[in-house]
C-alpha positions in Angstrom: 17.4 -16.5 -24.7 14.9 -17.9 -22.4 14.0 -21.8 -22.8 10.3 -22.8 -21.9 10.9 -25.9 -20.0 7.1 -26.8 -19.3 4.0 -26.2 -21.1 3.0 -23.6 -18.6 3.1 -20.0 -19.2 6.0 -19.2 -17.2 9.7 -19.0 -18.6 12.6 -21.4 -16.5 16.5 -20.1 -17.7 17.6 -17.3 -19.0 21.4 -18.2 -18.3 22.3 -18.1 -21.7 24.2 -14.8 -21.8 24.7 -14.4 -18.2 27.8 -16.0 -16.0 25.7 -17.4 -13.0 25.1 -21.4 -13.4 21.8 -21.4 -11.6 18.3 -21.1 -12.5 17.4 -18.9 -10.0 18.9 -15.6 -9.4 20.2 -15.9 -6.1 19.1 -14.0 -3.1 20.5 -10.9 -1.9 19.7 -8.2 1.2 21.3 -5.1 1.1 21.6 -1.9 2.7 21.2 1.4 0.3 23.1 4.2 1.0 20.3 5.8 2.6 19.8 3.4 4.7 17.1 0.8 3.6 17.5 -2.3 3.4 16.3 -3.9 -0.1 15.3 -7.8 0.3 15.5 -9.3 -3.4 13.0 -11.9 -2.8 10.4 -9.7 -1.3 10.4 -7.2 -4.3 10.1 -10.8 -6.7 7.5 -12.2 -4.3 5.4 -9.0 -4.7 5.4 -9.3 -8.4 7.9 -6.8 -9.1 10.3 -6.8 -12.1 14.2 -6.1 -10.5 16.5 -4.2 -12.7 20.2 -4.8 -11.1 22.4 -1.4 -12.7 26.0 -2.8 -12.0 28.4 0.3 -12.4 31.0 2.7 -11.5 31.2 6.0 -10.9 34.1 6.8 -12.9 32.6 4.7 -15.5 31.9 7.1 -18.7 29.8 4.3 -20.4 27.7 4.1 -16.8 27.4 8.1 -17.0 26.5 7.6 -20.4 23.7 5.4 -19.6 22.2 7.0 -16.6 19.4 9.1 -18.5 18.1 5.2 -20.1 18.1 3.9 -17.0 16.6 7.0 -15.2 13.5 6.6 -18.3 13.0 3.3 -17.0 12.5 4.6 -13.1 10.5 7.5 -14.1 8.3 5.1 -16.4 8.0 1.8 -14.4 8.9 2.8 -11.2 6.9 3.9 -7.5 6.2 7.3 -10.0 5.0 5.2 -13.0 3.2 2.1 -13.2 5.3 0.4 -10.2 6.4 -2.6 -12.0 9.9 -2.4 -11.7 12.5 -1.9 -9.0 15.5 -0.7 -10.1 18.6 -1.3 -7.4 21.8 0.3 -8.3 25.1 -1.8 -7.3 28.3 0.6 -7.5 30.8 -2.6 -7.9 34.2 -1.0 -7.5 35.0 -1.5 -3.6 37.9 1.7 -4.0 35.4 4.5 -4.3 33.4 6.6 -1.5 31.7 9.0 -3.6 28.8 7.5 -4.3 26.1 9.8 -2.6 27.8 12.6 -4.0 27.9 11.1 -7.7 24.1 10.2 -6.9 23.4 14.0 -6.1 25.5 14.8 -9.1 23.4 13.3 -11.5 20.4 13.2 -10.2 20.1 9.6 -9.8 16.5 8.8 -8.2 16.8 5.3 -7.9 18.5 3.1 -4.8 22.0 2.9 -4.8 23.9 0.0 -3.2 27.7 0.1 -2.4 29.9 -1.9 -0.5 28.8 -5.1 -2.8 31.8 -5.9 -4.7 32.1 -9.4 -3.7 28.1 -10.1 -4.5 28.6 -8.7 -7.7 31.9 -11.0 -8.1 29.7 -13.9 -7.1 27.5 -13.0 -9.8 30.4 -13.8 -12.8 30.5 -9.8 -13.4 34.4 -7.9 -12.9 33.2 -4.8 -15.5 30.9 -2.7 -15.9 28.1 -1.6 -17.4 25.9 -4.6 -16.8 22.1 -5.1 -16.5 20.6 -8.0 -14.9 16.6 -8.0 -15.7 14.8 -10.3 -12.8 11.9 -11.4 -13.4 8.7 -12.3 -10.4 9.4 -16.3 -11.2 13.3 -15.4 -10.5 14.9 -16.2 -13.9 16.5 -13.9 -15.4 18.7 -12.0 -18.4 21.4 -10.0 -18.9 22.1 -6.5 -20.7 26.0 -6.6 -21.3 27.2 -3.0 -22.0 25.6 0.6 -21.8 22.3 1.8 -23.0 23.4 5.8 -23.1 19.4 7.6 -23.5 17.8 4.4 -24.8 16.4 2.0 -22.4 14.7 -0.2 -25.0 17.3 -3.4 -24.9 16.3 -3.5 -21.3 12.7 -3.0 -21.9 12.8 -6.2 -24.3 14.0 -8.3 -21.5 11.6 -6.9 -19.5 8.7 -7.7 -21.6 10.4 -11.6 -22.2 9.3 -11.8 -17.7 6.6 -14.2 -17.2 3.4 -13.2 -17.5 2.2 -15.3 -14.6 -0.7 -13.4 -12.5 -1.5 -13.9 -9.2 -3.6 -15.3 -6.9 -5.4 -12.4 -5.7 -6.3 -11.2 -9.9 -8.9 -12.2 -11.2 -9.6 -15.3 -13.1 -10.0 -15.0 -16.4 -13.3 -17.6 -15.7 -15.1 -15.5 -13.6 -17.0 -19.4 -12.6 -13.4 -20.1 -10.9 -12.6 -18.3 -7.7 -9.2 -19.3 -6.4 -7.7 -18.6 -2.8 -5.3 -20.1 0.2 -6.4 -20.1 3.6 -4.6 -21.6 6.7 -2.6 -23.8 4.2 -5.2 -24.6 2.1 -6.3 -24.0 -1.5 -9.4 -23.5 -2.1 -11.3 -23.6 -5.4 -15.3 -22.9 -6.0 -15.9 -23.7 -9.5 -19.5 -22.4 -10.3 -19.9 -23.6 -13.9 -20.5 -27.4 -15.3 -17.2 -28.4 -16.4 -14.9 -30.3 -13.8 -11.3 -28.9 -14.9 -7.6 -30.3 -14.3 -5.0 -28.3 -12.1 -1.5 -28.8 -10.8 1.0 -26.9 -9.0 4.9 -26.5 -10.4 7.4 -25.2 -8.5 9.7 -22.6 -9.6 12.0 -25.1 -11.6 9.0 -26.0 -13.1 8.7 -29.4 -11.6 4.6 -30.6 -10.8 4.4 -31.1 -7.2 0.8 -31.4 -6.7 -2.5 -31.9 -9.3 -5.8 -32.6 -8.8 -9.4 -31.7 -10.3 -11.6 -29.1 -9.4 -15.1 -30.6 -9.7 -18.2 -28.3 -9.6 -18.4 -26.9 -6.3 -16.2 -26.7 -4.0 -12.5 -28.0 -3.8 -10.0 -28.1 -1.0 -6.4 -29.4 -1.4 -4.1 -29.5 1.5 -0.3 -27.2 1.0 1.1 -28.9 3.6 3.9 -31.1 2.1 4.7 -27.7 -0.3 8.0 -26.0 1.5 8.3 -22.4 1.6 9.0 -20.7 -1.4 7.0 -19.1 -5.0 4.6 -21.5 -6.6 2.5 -21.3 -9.8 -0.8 -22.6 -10.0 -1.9 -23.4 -13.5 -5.6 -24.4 -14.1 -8.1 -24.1 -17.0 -5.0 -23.0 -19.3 -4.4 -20.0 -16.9 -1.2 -19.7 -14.5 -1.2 -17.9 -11.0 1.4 -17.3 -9.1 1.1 -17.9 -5.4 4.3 -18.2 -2.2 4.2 -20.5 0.7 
């Protein structure tokens, strides 16, 4: 279960089900086995959904599962709507026939091997597991196989934050929002002067102001690097630094 832990519209924890004691799903880059390299971060900081597909390949359960998981790809993936980003992680560090088993059964998706100890660090030692990341980097877990059916996943999926970004549009179209050498900028065209502050991605306010008519600027200078929401006339955007 997710816990809201601020009045905003984006969702903290979702460590309920899952072994990892952080909020935040921890960073990872790794090396598919055809070569690219897949930076989690990057893929959250773009706005993607990450679907982590621990497994094995003489897993009958994981073989069983492939065509759900495979829906998902073909649906939500570069093909589909590009929302999601599925990364396969082939956990058992004993077995070398992973492109093969890829060919095999026509897996589309990247798959990772080599990664047994980062799945260890991640509380998982069986497998199938699912681990559903959302943009804001909290995240669920899908214990067990799906076989054809992705829709368990696709409800944890639809739990991800539903935090725009900067560069969509407001839904004031008086309120244009954008960051420039540091700084945010806000234009506010209509007559009302309206409250804003920033959270980080634990959901702690790190910087608030008002956006009177006109113009507003607001130094991002004491902000360190990382994903930020910006929440203002009851509307959250997503921004990084």
């Amino acid at each position: 279960m997710k816990t809201v832990f601020t009045p905003i519209l984006f969702l903290i924890s979702l460590t309920s089900s899952a072994q990892l004691e952080q909020i935040d799903f921890p960073d990872f880059t790794h090396t598919d086995i055809q070569g690219n390299s897949h930076h989690l971060y990057d893929y959250l900081d773009d706005g993607k959904i990450v679907l982590i597909d621990i497994f094995a390949t003489w897993c009958p359960n994981c073989v069983a599962s492939i065509p759900g998981v495979e829906e998902i790809w073909e649906l939500h993936g570069p093909n589909g709507d590009n929302t999601i980003v599925i990364l396969g992680f082939e956990r058992d560090p004993g077995t070398n026939n992973e492109s093969s088993f890829v060919a095999i059964q026509g897996i589309e998706h990247p798959v990772i091997a080599e990664a047994h100890e980062t799945v260890l660090s991640w509380g998982i030692t069986y497998q199938p597991n699912y681990f559903v990341i959302c943009p804001d980097r909290t995240y669920d877990i899908k214990i067990g196989g799906i076989g054809g059916n992705p829709t368990a996943i696709l409800n944890l999926v639809e739990q991800c934050s539903t935090v725009t970004t900067l560069a969509e549009t407001h839904s004031q179209e008086e309120i244009l929002i954008s960051i420039n050498q540091g700084q945010l900028n806000i234009e506010n065209a209509g007559t009302v002067n309206y409250p804003w502050f920033i959270c980080d991605i634990n959901g702690r306010r790190v910087l608030e102001n008002i956006a009177i008519k006109g113009n507003s600027v607001a130094s991002l200078a004491t902000l360190r690097s990382g994903v930020y929401v910006l929440v203002i006339n009851g509307k959250s955007h997503k921004f990084a630094r």
